[in-house]
N, C-alpha and C positions, 0 to 999 in steps of 0.2 A: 811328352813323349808320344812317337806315332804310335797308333792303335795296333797290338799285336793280334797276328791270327795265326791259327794253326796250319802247318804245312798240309796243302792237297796230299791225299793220300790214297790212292786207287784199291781198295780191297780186292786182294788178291794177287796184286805184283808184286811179287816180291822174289827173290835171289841170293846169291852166293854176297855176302856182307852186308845186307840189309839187318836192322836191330831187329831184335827177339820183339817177335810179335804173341799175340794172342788170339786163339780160335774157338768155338763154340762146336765141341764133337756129338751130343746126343740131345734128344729132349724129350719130354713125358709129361705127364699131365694126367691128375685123377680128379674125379668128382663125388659129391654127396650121393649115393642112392637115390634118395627122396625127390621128388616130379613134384614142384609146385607150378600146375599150368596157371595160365591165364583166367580161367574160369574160376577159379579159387581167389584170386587178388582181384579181378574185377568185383564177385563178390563182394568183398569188402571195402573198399575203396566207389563202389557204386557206377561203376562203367561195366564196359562190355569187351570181350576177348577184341574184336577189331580196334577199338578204342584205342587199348595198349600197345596192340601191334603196330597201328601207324605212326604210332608217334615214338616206338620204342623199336620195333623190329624183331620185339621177342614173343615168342610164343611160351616157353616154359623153362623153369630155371631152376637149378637144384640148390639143394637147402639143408643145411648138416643140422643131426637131430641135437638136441638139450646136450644128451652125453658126449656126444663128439668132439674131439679134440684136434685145435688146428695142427697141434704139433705132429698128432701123429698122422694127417695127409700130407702134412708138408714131408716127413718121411720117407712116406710110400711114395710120393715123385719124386724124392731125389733121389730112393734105392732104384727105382725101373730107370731114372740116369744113368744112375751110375752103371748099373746093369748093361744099357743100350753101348756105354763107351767102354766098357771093359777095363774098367779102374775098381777097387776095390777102397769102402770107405775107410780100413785104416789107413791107406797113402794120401789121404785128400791134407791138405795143408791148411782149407779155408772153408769154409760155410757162412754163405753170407743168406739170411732169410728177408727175404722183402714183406712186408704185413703192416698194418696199424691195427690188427687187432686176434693181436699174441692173447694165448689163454690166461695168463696172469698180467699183473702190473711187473712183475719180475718173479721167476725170471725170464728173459727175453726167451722167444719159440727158439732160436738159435742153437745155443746149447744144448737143451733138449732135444732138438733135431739130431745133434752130433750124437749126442751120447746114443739114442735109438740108432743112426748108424755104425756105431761102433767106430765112428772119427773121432778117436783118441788124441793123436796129435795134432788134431785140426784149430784155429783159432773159429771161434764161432762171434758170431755178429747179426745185430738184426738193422736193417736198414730201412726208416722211414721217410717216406716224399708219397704218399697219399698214394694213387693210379698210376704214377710216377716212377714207384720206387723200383719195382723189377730192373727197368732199365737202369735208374742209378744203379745196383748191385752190380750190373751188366760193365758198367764203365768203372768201379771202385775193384771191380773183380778184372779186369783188363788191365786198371795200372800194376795191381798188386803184381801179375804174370808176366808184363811187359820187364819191369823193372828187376824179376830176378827172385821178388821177395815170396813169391808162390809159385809152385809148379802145377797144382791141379787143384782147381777150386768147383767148390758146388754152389751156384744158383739158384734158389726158390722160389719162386713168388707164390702165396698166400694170402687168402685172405677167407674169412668169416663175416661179408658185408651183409648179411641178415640177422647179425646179432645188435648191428646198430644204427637198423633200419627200423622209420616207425612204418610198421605195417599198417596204418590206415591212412597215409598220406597219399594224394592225389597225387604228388611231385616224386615220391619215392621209391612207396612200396615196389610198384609191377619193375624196378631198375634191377634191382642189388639183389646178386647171388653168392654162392660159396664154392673154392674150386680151388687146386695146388697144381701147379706146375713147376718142371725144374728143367736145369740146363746143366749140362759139363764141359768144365772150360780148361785147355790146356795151353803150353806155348803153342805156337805155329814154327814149322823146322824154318828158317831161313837158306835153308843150303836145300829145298826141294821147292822149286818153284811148281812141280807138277800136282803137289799135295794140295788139296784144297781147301780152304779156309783161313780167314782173317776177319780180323775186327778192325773199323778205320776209324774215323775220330767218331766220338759220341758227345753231342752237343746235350748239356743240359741248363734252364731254365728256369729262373722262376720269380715273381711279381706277386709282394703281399699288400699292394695298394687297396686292394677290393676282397677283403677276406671273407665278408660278412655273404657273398652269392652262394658260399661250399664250405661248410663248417658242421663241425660238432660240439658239443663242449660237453667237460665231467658232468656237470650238472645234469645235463638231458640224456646224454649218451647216444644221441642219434641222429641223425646228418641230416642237414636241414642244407636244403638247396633253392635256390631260382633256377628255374628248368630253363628261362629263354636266354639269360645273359651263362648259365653255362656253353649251353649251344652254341652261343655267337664266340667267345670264349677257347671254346676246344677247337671247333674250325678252324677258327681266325691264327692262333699258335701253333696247330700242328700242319698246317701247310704252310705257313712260313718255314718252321722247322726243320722241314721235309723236302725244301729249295737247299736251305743254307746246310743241311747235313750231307745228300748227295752231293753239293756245290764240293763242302769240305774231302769228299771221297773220290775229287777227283774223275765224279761220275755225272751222265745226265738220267733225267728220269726217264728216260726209254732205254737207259741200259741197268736199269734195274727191275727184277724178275718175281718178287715178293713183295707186296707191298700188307706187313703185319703192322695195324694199328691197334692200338690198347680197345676193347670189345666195350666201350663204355655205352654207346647207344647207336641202334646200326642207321638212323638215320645222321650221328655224325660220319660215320666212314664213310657213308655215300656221300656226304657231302662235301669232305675234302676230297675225295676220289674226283666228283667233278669239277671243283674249282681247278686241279691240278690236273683235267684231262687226262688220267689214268684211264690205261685198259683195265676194264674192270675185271677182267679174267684173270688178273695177278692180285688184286686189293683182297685180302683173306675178310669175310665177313661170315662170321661163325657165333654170333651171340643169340639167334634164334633161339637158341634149345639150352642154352648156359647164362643168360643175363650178363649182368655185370659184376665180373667178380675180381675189381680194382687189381689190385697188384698180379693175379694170377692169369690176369687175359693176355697177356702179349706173349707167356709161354703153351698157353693151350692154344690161342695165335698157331703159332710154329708146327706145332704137335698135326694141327686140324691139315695144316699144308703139307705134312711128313705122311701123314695117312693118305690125302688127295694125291700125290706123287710131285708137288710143286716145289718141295722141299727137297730137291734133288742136289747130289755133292756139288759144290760151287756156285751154287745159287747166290746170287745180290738180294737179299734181302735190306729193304729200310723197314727199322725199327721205331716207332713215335707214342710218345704216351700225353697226356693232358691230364692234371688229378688238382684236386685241392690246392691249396696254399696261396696263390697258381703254382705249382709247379708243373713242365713238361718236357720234355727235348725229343731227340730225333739220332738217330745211328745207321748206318751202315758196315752188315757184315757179309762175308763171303761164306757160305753155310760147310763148313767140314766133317760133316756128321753122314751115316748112311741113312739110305734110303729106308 
């Protein structure tokens, strides 16, 4: 059989009989208190603040204490969502939390999210794909609305990556931070084309030929990486990606206005920003001052660009992540949230 691909889909065209679409209307993002600079992990690790920074691009990154519970920052970014869209968490239908590293083995942060919001009649879910996973929730939270079977769902991403970081690793330590961001997703009207926002295909990916470069296991509990074949790795997938996603959207890469990549290390986003000749004054790079904090960077991503004014109604935004497993993909939406 020929090879099927999904119809070109222009985020944001849309009209009187067009299929019920779905659109992304607020977003928010909290962090740990706690400032672990660079002077602190070079310390221990045996380098020096430049050290980290040129090979990492971070200066300082926040670090949730002993007590702290993922569940309850995943929470507080989904209440200042839901706050920012003006929905109320008993109507929410869906909570879906992106994370691989929920405060228990069960039960899932999901539930517990719901319940702290008071989404009683909400189905709760926790979604793993590593760095990845935000955006899958982003596309599993898109069918759900497209198809009818949800009308307002909330997005998480979280994560706790200092709890299974080994702090005296050369390859790790200075990367991995801690951070919750969230999103609120609604239909998009099809009978207002002047109303802004859509979601258009979200391509996702993944290849467990080479597991052993980004891995954890029970045993150790802490993520064991090769730093040079991730890099070649993340590049290499998320600017293919990020061709074949806009490709899919109908769109070229000069008519898109955002460019938010998952904050994994800012010498990758500079580097696919240059492979792919991006104006760099749309590529969001905001892991300075927040590290890597897996699942929860593509929504403080968004946040960083909503505060800069880049994140303006009807913005093109592409979406791209790279995480473990390999998993990765790449999205395009139309931003219908305020300023």
């Amino acid at each position: 059989m020929p090879e099927q691909t999904a119809p070109a889909v222009q985020a944001g065209m849309r009209g009187p009989g067009t299929p019920r679409g779905a659109a992304l209307r607020s977003v928010a993002a909290v962090l740990p208190e706690t400032v672990v600079t660079n002077e602190v992990v070079a310390a221990r690790i045996g380098k020096t603040d430049d050290w980290i920074y040129t090979r990492t691009g971070i200066r300082e990154r926040r670090v949730a204490q002993p007590e702290e519970r993922l569940s309850d920052f995943a929470a507080a970014a989904g209440r200042a969502a839901l706050e920012r869209a003006g929905i109320d968490a008993a109507d929410l239908d869906l909570v879906l939390v992106a994370t691989m590293t929920q405060d228990e083995v069960t039960p899932n942060a999901a539930p517990l999210v719901a319940h702290a919001l008071g989404a009683d009649r909400a189905g709760a879910i926790d979604v793993g794909a590593a760095c990845t996973s935000f955006l899958s929730a982003v596309a599993i939270a898109a069918g759900q609305v497209e198809t009818g079977r949800a009308d307002r769902v909330l997005v998480i991403g979280a994560d706790f990556i200092s709890r299974i970081t080994d702090h005296e690793s050369k390859a790790t330590a200075m990367l991995f931070a801690d951070g919750a961001g969230a999103v609120v997703m609604t239909p998009a009207d099809p009978d207002d084309a002047d109303e802004p926002g859509s979601i258009g295909p979200i391509l996702l990916r993944a290849d467990a030929a080479e597991p052993q470069i980004l891995y954890a296991t029970h045993e150790q509990r802490t993520i064991q990486m090769d730093g040079h074949e991730t890099f070649k790795h993340a590049v290499n997938r998320m600017s293919e990606v990020t061709r074949e996603a806009v490709a899919a959207a109908g769109l070229t890469l000069d008519e898109i206005d955002v460019f938010a990549y998952h904050q994994a290390n800012g010498r990758i986003v500079r580097a696919v920003g240059e492979r792919l000749e991006l104006d760099a004054a749309k590529v969001v790079d905001c892991i300075e001052k927040t590290g890597n904090m897996s699942a929860a960077s593509i929504p403080f991503a968004l946040e960083a660009a909503r505060q800069d004014g880049r994140l303006r109604p009807g913005a093109r935004v592409l979406l791209s992540a790279f995480g473990a497993g390999f998993t990765w993909g790449g999205g395009v939406i139309e931003w219908g949230g305020t300023l």
